[in-house]
C-alpha positions in Angstrom: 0.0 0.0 0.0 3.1 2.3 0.9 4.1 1.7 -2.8 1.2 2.4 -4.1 0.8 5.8 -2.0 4.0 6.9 -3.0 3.4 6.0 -7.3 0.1 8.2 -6.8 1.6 11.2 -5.3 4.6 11.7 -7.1 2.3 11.1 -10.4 0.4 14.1 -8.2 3.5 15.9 -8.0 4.2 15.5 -11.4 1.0 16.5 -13.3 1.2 19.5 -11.3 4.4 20.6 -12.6 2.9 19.4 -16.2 0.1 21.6 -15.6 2.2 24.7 -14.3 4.8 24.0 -17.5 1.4 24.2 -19.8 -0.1 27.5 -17.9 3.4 29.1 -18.3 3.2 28.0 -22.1 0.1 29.6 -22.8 1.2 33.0 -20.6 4.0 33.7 -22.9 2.2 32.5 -26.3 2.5 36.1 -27.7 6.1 36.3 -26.4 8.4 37.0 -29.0 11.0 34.3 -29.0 9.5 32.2 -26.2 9.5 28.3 -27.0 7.2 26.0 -26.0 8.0 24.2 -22.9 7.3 19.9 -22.1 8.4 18.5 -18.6 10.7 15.4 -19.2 9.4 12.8 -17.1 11.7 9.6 -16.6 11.0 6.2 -15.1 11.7 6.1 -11.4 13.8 3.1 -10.3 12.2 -0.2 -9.7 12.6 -2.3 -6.1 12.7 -6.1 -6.2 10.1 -7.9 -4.5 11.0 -11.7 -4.0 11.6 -12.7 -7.2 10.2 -9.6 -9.3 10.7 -5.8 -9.4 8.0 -3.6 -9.0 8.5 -0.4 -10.5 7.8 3.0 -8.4 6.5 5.2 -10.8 7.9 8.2 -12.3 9.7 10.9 -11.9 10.6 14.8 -13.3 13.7 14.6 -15.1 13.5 18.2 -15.8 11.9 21.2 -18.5 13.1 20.2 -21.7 12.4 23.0 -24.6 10.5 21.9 -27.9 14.1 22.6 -29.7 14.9 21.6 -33.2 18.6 22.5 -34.2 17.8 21.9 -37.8 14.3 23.4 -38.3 15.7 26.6 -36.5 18.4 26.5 -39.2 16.0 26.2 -41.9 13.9 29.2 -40.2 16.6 31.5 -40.1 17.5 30.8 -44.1 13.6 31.3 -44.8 13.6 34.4 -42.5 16.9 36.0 -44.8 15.7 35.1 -48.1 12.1 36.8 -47.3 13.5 39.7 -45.9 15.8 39.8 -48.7 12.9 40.8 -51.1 11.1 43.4 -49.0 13.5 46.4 -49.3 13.9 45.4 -52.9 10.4 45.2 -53.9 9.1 48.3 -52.0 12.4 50.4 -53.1 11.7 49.0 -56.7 7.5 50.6 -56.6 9.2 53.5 -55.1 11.5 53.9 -58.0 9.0 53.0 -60.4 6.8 55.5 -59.0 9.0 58.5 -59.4 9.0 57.7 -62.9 5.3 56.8 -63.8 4.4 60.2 -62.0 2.8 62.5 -64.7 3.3 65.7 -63.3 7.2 64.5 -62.9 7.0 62.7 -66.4 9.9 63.3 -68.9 7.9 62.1 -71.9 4.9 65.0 -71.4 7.8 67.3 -71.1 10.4 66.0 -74.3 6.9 66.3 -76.4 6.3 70.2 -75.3 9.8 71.2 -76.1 9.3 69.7 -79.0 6.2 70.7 -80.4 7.2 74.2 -79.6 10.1 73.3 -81.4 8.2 72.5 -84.4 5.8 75.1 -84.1 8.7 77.8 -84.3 10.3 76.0 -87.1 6.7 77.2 -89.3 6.8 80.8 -88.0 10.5 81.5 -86.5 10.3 85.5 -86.3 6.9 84.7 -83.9 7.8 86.6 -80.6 5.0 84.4 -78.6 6.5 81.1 -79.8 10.1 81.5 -78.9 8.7 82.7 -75.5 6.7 79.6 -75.4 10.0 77.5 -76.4 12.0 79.0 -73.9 9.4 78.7 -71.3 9.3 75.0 -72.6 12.9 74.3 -72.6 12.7 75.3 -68.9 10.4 73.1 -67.9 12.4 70.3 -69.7 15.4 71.0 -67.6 13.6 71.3 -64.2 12.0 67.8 -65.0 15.3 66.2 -65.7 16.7 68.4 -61.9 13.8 66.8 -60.0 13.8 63.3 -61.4 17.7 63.4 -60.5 17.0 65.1 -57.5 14.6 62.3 -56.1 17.0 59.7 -57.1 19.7 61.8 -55.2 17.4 61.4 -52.2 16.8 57.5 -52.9 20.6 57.3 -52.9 21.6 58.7 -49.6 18.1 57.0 -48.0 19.1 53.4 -48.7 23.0 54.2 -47.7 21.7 55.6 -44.6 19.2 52.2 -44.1 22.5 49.9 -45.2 24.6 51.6 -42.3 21.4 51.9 -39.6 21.0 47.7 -40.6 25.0 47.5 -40.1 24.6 49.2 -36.6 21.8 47.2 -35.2 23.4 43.4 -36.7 26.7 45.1 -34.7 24.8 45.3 -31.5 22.9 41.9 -31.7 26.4 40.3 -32.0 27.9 41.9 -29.1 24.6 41.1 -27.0 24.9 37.4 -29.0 28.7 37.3 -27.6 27.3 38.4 -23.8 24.6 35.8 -23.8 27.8 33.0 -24.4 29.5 34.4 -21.6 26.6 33.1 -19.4 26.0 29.9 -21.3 29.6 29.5 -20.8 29.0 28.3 -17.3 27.2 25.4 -17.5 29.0 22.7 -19.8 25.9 21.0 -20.7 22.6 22.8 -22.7 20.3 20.1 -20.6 21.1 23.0 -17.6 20.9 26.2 -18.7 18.2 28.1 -17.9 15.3 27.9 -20.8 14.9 31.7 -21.4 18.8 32.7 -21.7 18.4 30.0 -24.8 15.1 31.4 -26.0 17.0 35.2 -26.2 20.1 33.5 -27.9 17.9 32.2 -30.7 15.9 35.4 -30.8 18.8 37.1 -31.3 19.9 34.8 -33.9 16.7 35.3 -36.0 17.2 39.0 -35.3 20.3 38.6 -36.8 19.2 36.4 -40.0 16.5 38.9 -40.8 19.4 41.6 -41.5 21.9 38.9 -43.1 22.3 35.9 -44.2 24.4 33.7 -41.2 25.2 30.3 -40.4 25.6 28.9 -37.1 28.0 26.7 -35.5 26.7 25.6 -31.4 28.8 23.4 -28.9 27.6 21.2 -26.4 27.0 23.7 -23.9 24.5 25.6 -26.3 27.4 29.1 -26.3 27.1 29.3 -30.9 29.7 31.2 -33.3 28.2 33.4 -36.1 29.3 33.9 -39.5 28.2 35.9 -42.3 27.0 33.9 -45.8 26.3 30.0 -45.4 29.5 28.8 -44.5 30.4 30.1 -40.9 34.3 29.9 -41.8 34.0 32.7 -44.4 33.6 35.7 -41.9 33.4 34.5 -38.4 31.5 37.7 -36.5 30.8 36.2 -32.7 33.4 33.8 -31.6 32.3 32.6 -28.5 32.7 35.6 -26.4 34.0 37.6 -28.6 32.1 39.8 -31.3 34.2 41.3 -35.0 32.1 44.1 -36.1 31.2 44.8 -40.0 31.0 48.2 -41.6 30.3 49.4 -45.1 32.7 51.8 -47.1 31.4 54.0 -50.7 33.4 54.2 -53.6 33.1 56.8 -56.0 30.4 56.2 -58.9 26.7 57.2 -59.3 25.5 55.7 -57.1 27.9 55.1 -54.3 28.8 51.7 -55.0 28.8 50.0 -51.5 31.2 47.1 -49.7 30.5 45.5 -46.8 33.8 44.6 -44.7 34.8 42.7 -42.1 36.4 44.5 -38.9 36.3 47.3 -41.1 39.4 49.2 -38.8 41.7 46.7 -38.4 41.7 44.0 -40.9 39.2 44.4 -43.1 37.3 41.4 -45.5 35.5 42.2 -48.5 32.1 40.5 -47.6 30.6 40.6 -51.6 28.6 38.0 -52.3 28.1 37.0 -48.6 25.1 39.1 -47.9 21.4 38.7 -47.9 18.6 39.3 -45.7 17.3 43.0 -44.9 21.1 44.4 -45.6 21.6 42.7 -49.1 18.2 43.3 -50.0 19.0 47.0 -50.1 22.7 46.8 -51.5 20.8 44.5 -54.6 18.1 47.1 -55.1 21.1 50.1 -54.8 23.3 47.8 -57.8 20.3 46.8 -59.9 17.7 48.7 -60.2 19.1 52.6 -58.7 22.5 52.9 -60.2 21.4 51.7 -63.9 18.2 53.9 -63.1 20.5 57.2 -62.5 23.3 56.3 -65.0 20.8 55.8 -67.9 18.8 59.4 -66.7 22.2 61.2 -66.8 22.5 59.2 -70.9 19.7 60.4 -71.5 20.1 64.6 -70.7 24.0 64.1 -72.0 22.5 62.6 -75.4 19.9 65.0 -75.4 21.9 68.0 -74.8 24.8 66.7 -77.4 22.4 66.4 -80.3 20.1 69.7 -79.7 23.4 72.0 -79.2 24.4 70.7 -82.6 21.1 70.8 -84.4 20.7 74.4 -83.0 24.2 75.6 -84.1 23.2 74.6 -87.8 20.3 77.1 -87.0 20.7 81.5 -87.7 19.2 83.7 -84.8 16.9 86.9 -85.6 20.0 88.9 -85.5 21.1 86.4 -88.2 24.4 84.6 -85.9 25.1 80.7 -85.8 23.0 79.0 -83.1 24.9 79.3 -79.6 24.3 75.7 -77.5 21.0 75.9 -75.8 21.6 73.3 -73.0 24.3 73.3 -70.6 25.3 71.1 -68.1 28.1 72.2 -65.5 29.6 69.5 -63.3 28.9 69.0 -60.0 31.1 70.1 -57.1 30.8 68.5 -53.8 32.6 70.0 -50.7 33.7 68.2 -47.5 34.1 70.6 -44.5 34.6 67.8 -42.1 38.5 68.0 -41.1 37.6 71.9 -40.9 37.2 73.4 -37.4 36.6 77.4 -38.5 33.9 78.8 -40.8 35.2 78.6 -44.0 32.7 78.4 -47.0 33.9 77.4 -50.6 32.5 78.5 -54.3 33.4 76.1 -57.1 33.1 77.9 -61.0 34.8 76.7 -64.2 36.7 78.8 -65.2 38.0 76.6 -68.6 36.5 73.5 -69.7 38.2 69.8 -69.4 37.7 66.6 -67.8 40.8 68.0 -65.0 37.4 69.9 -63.8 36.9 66.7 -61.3 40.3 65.6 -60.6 39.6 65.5 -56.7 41.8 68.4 -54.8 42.6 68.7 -51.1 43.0 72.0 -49.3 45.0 73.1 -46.4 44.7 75.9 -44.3 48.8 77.8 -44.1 47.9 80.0 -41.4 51.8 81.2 -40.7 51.6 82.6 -44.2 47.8 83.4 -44.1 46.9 81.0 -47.3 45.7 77.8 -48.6 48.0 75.5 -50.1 45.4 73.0 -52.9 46.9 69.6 -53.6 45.3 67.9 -56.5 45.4 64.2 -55.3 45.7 62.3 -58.3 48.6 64.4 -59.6 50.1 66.1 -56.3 50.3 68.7 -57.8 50.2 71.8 -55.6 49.2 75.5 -56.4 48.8 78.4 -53.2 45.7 80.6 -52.7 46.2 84.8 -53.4 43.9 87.7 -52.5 41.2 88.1 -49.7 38.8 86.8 -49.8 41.4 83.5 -51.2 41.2 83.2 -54.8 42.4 79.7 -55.9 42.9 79.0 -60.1 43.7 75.1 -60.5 42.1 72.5 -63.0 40.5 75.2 -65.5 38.2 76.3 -62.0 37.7 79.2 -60.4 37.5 78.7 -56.6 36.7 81.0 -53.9 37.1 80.7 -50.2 35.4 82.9 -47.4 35.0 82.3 -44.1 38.1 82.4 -41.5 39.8 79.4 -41.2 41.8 77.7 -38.6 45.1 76.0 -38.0 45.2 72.7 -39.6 41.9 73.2 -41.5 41.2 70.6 -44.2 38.7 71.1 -47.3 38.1 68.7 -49.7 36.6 69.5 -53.1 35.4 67.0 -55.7 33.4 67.0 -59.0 31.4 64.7 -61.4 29.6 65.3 -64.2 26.0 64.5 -63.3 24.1 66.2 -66.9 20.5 65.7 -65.2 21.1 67.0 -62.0 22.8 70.3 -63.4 21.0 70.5 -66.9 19.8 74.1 -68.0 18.8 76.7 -70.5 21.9 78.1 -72.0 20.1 81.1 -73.3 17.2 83.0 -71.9 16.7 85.9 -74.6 14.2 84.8 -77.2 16.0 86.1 -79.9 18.8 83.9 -79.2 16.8 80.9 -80.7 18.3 79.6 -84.0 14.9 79.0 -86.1 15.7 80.0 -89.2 18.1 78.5 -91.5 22.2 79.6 -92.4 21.3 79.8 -96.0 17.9 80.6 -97.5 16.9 79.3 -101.0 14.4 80.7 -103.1 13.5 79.8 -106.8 13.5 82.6 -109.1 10.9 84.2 -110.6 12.1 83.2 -114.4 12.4 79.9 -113.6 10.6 77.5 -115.6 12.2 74.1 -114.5 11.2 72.3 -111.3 15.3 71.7 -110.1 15.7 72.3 -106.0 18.5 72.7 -104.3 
């Protein structure tokens, strides 16, 4: 009867833990990262009794989670390849959107220009047409600005979301390499506590949604992480310790981006490695933005090519060769971020030529009150003159005002970006060159039907 006393209440004992395990299962069934829970039960050992054993029931063996090592690798492949696609899609409509706009549309605008074009062609000394052609040409060349201008803005958003997704996959691995220091003190997974391994795999899903990892996890449940799908490539938590990534730009519209591996000390090329949220927006940047802004800039460079030399073939109402009736200027970026005072730079060209955006590096002299301008591909190095400082390198024409500081670094660069900087080229109607160089009329004797 003891026996049988005994059996019943540790099966007591342990349905009530079963039911406790259930209840806290169902509490925490909208807890992100919480896994289910099942209480291990274990046969308790039998005693003999005369010539047979009698077995004594059964007892808790412990709270075993409902843990898959493979299907939690397969989840975290699913969850990068999914969110792979979102910041590539939705950039993509985005994209797509800034073109289809009509109000923003280049083809609405090509075919006013044109028609005006035309138009003037019939009746070149009409005052109200060339207005309308001018006012036309304009528009053109405010159309190409703000299509450039939003893919200018699509450009810096997605390099500011590729180094805000860098940042937070930096912090889950440090918190990754902080939750192996405490796994690190039990030598078997079977003992350590069930929600330190629900926040490592959390964190590990955290850290598949922003790239593509694979996973490496020793007996005691402590994992490495590295980035693609084979964890000796680029090993970023090792145990308890966590190797950042970082990204880096090099010159090109856009920005072509690469992803590195302890980016300040000894850096790894990571390309090809990512995927998830991060490569999602570094495909959309290489395939869809970059040919999208190279091909608008074709486009105003062709355009502006081939009406400067159909209007120079052209005679203006005070009967000169067409001038050109686009421009486009290149673009001049300044970095003021090695500078401490308040200078302010003006960029102008001065002479035409492609030494226009040969990158150039100045530095404040303040013993002899100037700046010294180093053209970094060439060093080559010319010295500022007059106040405010006048600078004359490259075929440009560059101001500096401001007061400067000792030490102060400025960095100027150009590139030729025709959509961004397209423009009219001529603003007096009169300018226009509607009518043709040479004018042929038959005469009034003539009887044959020749043309010339």
């Amino acid at each position: 009867m003891t026996d049988l006393i005994s059996i019943g209440s540790s099966s007591i004992r342990n349905s009530q833990m079963a039911l406790s395990v259930v209840s806290n299962n169902i509490a925490n069934v909208n807890t992100e990262g919480y896994v289910r829970q099942d209480l291990a039960l274990q046969e308790g050992l039998p005693t003999k009794n005369g010539l047979f054993f009698l077995g004594s029931g059964a007892i808790a063996d412990g709270i075993r989670r409902a843990y898959d090592g493979q299907i939690e690798s397969s989840l975290r492949v699913s969850i990068s390849d999914l969110n792979a696609q979102t910041p590539l899609i939705e950039n993509t409509e985005r994209l797509i959107n800034v073109f289809g706009n009509k109000n923003a549309s280049l083809t609405s605008a090509l075919g006013g220009f044109f028609d005006s074009l035309r138009a003037l062609s019939v009746d070149a000394s009409s005052e109200v047409l060339r207005n309308q052609t001018i006012n036309d040409g304009q528009t053109l060349a405010a159309r190409f600005n703000g299509l450039a201008g939003q893919l200018d803005a699509l450009d810096l958003e997605t390099r500011q979301l590729a180094t805000d997704k860098i940042n937070a996959f930096n912090a889950l691995a440090e918190q990754l390499a902080s939750i192996n220091t405490n796994l690190a003190k039990a030598s078997d997974v079977a003992k350590q506590p069930a929600d330190l391994l629900d926040g490592r795999d959390q964190v590990l899903r955290d850290m598949a949604q922003i790239t593509r990892i694979s996973v490496s996890e020793l007996a005691n449940g402590t994992v490495s992480v590295g980035i693609g799908t084979n964890i000796t490539n680029a090993t970023v938590v090792d145990g308890q310790k966590s190797v950042p990534i970082g990204v880096s730009y090099l010159d090109g519209v856009p920005s072509k981006s690469v992803i590195q591996l302890d980016p300040y000390a000894e850096p790894t090329n990571l390309s090809g490695l990512i995927g998830g949220e991060l490569g999602g927006v570094l495909a959309f940047r290489d395939q869809m933005l970059g040919p999208a802004m190279t091909q608008l800039d074709d486009i105003a460079s062709t355009f502006i090519s081939e009406i400067n030399a159909a209007h120079a073939k052209g005679m203006d109402l005070t009967e000169k060769a067409g001038q050109p009736l686009f421009t486009s200027q290149p673009d001049f970026s300044v970095d003021y971020s090695m500078a401490k005072g308040n200078s302010t730079v003006s960029v102008a060209v001065s002479e035409k030529s492609s030494a226009n955006l040969r990158p150039l590096t100045m530095t404040y002299d303040q013993q002899n009150s100037r700046w010294v301008v180093e053209d970094t591909l060439s060093g080559a190095r010319t010295t500022s003159f007059g106040s405010p400082a006048q600078i004359a390198v490259n075929g440009l024409s560059i101001t500096i005002g401001g007061s400067a500081t000792v030490g102060d670094v400025i960095k100027v660069a150009g590139e030729l970006r025709p959509a961004r900087t397209i423009a009219m080229a001529i603003s007096d109607p009169k300018a226009l060159a509607a009518g043709d160089v040479f004018r042929v009329s038959q005469g009034v004797a003539n009887a044959g039907d020749a043309t010339a």
